[in-house]
C-alpha positions in Angstrom: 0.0 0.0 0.0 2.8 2.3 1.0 4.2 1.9 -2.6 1.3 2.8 -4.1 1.1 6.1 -2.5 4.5 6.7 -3.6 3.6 6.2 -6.3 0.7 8.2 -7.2 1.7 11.1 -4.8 3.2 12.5 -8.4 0.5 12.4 -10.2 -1.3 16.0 -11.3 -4.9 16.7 -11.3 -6.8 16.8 -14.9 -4.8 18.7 -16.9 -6.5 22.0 -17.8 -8.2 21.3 -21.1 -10.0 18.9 -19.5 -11.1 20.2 -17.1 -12.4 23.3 -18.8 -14.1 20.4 -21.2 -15.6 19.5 -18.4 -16.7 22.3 -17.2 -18.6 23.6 -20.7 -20.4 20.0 -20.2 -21.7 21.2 -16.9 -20.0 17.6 -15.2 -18.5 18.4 -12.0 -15.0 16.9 -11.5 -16.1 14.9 -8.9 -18.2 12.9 -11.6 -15.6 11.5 -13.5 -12.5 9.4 -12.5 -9.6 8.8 -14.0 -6.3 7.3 -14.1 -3.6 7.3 -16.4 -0.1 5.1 -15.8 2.7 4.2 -17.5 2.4 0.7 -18.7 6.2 -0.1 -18.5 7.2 1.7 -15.4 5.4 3.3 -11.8 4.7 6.2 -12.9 1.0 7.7 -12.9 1.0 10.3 -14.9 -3.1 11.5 -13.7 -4.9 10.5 -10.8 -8.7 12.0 -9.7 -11.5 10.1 -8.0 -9.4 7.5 -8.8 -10.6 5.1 -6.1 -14.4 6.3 -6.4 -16.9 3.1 -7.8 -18.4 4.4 -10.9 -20.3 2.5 -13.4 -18.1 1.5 -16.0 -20.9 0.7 -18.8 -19.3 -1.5 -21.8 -15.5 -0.7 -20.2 -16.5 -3.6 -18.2 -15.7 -5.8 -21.1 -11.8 -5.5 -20.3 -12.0 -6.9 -17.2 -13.8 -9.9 -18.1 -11.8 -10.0 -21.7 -8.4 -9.7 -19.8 -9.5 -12.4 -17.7 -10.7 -15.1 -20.2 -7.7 -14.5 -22.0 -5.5 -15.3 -18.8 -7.6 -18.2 -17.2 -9.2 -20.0 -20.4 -5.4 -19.5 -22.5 -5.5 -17.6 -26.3 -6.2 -21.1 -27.6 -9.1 -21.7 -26.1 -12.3 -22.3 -28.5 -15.7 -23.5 -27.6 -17.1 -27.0 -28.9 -20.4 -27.5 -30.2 -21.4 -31.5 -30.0 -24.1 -34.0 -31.7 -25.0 -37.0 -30.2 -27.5 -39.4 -31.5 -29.5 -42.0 -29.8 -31.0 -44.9 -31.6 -29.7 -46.8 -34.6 -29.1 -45.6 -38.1 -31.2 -47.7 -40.8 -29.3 -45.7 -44.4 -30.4 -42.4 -43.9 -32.9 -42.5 -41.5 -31.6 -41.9 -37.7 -34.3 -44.1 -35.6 -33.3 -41.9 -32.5 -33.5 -38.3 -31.8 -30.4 -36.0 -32.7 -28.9 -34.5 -29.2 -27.4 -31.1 -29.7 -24.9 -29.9 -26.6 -23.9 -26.3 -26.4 -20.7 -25.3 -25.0 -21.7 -21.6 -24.7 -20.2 -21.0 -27.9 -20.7 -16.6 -28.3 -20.2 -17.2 -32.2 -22.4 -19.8 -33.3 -24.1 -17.8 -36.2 -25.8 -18.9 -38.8 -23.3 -19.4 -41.4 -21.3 -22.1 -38.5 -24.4 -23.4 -37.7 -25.1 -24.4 -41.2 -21.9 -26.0 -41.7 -22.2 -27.9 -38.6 -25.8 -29.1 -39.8 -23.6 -30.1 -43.2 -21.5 -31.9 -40.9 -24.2 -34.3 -39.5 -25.9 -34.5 -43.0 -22.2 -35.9 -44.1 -22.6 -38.2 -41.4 -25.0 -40.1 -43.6 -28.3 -38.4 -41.4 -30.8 -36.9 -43.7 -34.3 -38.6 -41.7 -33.8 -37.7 -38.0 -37.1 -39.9 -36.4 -37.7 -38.8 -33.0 -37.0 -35.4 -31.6 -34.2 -32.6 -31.4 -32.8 -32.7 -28.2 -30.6 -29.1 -26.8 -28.7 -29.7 -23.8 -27.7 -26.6 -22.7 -26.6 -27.6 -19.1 -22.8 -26.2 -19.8 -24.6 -22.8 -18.2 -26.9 -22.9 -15.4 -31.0 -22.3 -16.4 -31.9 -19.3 -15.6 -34.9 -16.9 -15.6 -34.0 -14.2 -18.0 -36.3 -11.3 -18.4 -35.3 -9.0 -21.5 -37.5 -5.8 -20.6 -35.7 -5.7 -16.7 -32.6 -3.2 -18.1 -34.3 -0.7 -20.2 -38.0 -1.9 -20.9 -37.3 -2.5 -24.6 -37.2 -6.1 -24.7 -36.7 -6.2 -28.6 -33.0 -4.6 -28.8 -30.9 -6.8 -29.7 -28.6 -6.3 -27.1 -31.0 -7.6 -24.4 -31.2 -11.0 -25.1 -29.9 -13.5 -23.1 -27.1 -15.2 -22.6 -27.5 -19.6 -23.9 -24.9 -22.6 -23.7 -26.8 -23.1 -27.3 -26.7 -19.6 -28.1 -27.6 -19.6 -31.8 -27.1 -15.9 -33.8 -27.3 -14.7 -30.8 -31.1 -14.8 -31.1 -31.8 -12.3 -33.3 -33.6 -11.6 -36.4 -33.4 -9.3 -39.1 -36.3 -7.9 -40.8 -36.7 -6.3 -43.9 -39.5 -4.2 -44.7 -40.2 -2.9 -48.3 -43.2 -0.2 -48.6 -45.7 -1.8 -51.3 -48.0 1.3 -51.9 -50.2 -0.6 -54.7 -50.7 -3.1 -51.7 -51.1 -0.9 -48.6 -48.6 -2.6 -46.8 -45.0 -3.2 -46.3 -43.7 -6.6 -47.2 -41.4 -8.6 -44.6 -38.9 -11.0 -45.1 -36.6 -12.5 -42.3 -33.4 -13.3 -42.1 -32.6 -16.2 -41.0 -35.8 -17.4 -42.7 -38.0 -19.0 -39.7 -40.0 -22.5 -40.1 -43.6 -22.6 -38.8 -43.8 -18.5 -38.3 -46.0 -16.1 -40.0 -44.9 -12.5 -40.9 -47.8 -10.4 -40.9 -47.4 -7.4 -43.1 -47.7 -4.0 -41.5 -50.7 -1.5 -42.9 -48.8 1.3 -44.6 -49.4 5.5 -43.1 -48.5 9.0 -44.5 -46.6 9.7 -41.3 -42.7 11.0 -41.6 -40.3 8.4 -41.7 -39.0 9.7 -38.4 -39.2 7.3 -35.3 -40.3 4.7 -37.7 -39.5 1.6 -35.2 -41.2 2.9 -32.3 -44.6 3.2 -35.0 -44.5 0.0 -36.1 -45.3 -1.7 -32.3 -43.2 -4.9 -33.1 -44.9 -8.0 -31.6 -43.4 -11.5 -31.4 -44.3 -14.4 -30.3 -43.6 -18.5 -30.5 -46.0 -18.5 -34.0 -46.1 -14.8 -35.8 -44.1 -11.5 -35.8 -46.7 -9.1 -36.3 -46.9 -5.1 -35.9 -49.8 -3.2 -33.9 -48.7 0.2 -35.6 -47.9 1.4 -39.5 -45.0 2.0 -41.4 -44.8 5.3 -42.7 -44.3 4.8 -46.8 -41.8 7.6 -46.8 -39.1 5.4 -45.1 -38.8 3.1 -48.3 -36.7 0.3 -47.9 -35.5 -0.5 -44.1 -33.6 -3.3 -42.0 -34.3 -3.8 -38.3 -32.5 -5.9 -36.4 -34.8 -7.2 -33.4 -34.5 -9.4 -30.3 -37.6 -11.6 -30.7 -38.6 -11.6 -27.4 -41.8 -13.4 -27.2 -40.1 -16.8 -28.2 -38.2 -18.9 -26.1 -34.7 -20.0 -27.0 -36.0 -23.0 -27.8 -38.5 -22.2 -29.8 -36.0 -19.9 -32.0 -33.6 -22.6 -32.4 -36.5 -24.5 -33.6 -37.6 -22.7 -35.8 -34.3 -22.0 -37.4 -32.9 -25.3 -37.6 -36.4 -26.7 -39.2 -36.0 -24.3 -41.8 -32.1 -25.1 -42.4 -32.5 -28.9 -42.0 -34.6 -28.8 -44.7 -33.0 -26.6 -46.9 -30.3 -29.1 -46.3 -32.3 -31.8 -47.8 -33.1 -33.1 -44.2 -36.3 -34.4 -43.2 -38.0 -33.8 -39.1 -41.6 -34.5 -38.2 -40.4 -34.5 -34.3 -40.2 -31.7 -31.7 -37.7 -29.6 -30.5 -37.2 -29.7 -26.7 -34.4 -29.1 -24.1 -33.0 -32.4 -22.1 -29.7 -33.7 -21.5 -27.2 -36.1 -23.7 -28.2 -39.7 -22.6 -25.3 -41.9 -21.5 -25.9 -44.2 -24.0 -26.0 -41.9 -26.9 -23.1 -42.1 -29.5 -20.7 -38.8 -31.1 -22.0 -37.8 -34.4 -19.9 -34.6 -34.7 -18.0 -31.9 -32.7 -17.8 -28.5 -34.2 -15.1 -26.1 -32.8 -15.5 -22.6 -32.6 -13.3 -19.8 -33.5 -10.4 -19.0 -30.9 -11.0 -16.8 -27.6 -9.3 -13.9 -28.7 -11.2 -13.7 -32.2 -14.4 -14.0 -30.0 -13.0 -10.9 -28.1 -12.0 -9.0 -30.9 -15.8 -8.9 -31.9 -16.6 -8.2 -28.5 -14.6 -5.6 -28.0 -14.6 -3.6 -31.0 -18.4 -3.3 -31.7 -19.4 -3.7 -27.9 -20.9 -7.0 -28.3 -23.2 -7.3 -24.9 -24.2 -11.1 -25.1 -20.9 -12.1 -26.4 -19.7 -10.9 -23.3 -22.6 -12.6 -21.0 -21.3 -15.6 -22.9 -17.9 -15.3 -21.7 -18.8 -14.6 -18.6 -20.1 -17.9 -18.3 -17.8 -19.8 -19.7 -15.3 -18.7 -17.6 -17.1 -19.8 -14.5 -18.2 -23.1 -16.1 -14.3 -23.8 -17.3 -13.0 -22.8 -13.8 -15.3 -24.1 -11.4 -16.5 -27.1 -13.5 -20.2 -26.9 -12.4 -23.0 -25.1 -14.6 -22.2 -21.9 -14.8 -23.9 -18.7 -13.4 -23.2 -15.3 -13.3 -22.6 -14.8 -10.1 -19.7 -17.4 -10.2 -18.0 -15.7 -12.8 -17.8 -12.8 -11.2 -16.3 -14.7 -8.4 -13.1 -16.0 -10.2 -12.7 -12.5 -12.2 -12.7 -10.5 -8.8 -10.5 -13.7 -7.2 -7.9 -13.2 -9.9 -7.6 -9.7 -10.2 -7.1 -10.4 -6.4 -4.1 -13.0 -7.5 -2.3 -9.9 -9.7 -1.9 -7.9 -6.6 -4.8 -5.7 -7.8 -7.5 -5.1 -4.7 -11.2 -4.7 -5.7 -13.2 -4.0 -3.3 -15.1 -1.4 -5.6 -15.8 -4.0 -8.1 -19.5 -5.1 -8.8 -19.4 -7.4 -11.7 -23.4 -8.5 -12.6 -23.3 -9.9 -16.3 -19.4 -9.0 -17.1 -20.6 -7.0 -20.0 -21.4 -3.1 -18.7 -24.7 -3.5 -19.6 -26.1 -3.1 -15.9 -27.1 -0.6 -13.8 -25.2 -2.1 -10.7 -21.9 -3.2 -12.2 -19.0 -0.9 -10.9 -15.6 -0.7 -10.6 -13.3 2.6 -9.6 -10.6 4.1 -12.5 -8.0 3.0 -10.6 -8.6 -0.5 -10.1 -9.0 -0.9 -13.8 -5.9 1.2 -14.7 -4.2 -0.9 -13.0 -5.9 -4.1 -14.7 -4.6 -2.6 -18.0 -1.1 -2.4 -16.9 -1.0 -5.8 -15.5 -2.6 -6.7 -18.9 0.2 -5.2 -21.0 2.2 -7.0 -18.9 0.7 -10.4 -19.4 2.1 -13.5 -22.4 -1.6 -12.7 -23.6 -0.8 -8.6 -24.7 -1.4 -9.0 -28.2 -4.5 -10.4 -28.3 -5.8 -8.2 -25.8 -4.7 -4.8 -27.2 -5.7 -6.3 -30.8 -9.0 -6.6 -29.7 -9.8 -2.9 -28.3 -11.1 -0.4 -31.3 -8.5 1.8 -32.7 -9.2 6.0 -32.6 -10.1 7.3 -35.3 -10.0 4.1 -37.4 -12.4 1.1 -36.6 -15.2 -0.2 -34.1 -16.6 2.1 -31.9 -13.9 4.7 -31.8 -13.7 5.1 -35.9 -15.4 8.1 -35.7 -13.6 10.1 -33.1 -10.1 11.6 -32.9 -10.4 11.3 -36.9 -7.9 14.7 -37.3 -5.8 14.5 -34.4 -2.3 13.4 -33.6 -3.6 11.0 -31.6 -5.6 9.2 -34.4 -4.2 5.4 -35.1 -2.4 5.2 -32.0 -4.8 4.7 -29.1 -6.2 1.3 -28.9 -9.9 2.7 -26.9 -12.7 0.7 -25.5 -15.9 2.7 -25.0 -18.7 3.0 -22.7 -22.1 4.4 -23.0 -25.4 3.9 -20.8 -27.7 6.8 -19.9 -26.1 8.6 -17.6 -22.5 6.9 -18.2 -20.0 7.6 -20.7 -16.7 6.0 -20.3 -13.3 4.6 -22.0 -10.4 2.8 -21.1 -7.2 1.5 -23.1 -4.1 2.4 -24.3 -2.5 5.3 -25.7 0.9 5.4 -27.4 2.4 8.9 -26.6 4.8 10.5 -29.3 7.5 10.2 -27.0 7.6 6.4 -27.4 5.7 5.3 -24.1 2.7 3.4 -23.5 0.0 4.6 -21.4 -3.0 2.7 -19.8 -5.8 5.4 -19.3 -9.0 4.8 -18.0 -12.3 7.8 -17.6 -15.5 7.3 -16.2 -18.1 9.6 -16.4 -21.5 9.3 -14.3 -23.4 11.9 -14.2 -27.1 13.5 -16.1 -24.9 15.4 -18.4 -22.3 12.4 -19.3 -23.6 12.3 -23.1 -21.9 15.5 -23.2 -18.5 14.3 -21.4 -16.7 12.4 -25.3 -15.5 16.6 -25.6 -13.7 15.8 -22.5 -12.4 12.4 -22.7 -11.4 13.1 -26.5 -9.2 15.9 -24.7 -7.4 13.4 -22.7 -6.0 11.6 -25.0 -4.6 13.9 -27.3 -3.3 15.3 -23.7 -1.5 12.1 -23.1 -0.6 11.8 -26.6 1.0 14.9 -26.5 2.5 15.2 -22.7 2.6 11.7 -21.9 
């Protein structure tokens, strides 16, 4: 403890341009923290509020991204099993088809319809009782998609699934037919056994257009309560279709894929668990953990991150995994590094929580320990670069700084933060981390842009 009041005791204030930043937002100092340190040497270079708990918002994806990385290894990929029980008579499987998730984050359609080729190659095209999903890698649990915001049908609140498939979502596209009076809808990927209803068309602006159309879902139709103004032309919406149960969207996808593949099913889809008797078909393996985090990272992928979350307590602690235990080994292991946490409230490991928290300080000094780590590479690969890609393209486009700050990005209501790494132009590395909470933080980026063409420049 004593050397870390050494060595912090250097460390200024905000610098000035900040500050005033901060000030034209109408954000109080004491609303943001921040910490900024040398990566290869003790030196903090900035230190305010730096051991206050602030909500971190999608920052929180480092911790649980450094962690994976460390505890899981940069090798680690996820396996997706079938089983079959039954015997095999040519074609026709006189069994049902098990399917075991292994909480694979990027099981999208395109590797889900290879590993459905896979168990056609098998010599399966009949399957004659049911589809099983066992999805007891992750603990069942009761998720509710409206609890975080009340708008169950973002993408981004769905939850997380040992059989996670496209991360259950659905594209829509809706084309204005004016001769018709409606808009026509196609989905993507195409479901089996659900009906589209076709939205009534209105004068209205285009503006808000979502909101208008009242989205409803459910296990047998997607349907729309409002009307879709004709002036929008052509438009894709990307939904969480919250009224069905995972199981019913995997269903309903892999009906409509297994027979696209030539496959025939009469049977149901239901969740259960691999019988010991049942035989391997195939074992798909996903991409590697720090491809997985790249995508995370860089577009601020929430359910990836649930996913991770989970895997890292079911890898660690070999039971199903929950939430709760995940944030367990994270918080145990930043405990192993030397790093104390007290401040740290991890509820899904992806920021998108009201409750998660975690001071500046405590995740500046994650960073470091991360640049530090075998596992560097992967981990600064994955965080967006300013001024070039992810979620920091658009920012820092014209400054020095541009294309040499790799920036993660934070943003709830309320909450705007980042954390990451800038390379100054003297040569040094710098972790930085900022957390804004506050009603005005949606004006705070002014600020936080500041600060790293500050370190950039002074650091």
């Amino acid at each position: 403890m004593l050397c870390f009041f050494i060595e912090t005791a250097a460390a200024q204030a905000l610098p000035e341009v900040v500050g005033a930043a901060l000030r034209r937002a109408a954000i109080p100092a004491a609303s943001m923290g921040t910490y900024v340190q040398e990566v290869d040497a003790p030196r903090v270079l900035i230190a305010a509020n730096n051991a206050v708990a602030f909500n971190p918002a999608s920052t929180m994806k480092l911790v649980t991204s450094a962690a994976a990385l460390e505890l899981l290894g940069p090798t680690y990929t996820w396996k997706t099993r079938a089983f079959a029980t039954g015997l095999q008579t040519g074609d026709v499987l006189q069994g049902d088809l098990v399917l075991k998730g292994g909480g694979d984050p990027k099981l999208v359609v395109e590797n889900f319809w290879l590993f459905l080729r896979q168990i056609r190659a098998q010599g399966i095209r009949e399957i004659g009782g049911n589809v099983v999903l066992d999805r007891t890698f992750f603990a069942a649990d009761v998720h509710d998609p409206a609890r975080f915001d009340g708008d169950p049908a973002k993408p981004y609140n769905a939850g997380p699934d040992a059989l996670l498939l496209n991360y259950k979502a659905l594209t829509l596209r809706l084309l204005p037919d004016s001769a018709g009076g409606t808009a026509q809808v196609s989905v993507d990927p195409p479901l089996a056994g659900i009906a589209l209803a076709a939205p009534q068309l209105s004068n209205e602006e285009c503006g808000a257009w979502q909101a208008k159309l009242r989205l409803t879902s459910s296990a047998a139709r997607i349907a729309f309560d409002g009307r879709m103004p004709v002036a929008c032309g052509e438009k894709y919406w990307n939904i969480h279709p919250y009224g069905m149960t995972q199981t019913q969207y995997f269903g309903a996808v892999f009906r409509q894929m297994w027979r696209d593949l030539g496959g025939v099913f009469q049977g149901a889809v239901v969740d259960g668990t691999v019988p010991p008797q049942a035989r391997l078909v195939v074992e798909r393996e996903s991409v590697s953990l720090p491809e997985v985090i790249r995508d995370m990272n860089k577009f601020s992928n929430n359910v990836m991150a649930r996913q991770l979350l989970l895997t890292i307590a079911a890898e660690t602690e070999r039971t199903p995994a929950t939430a709760e235990r995940g944030a367990h080994v994270v918080k145990t292991w930043l405990a192993a590094r030397g790093i104390e946490n007290p401040d740290v409230i991890i509820e899904n490991g992806s920021g998108l929580s009201r409750n998660e928290r975690i001071a500046a300080g405590t995740m500046g000094r994650m960073l470091v320990a991360a640049f530090r780590a075998p596992t560097m590479p992967e981990f600064v690969s994955s965080l967006p670069l300013a001024g070039l890609d992810g979620t920091m393209r658009r920012r820092l486009q014209d400054r020095g700084v541009a294309g040499r700050a790799h920036i993660k990005t934070g943003s709830l209501n309320d909450v705007r933060a980042i954390a990451g790494y800038v390379l100054a132009a003297s040569g040094k590395h710098y972790a930085v981390v900022s957390l804004i909470n506050h009603a005005n933080a949606s004006r705070g980026q002014e600020a936080q842009d500041l600060l790293l063409q500050w370190i950039y420049e002074h650091g």
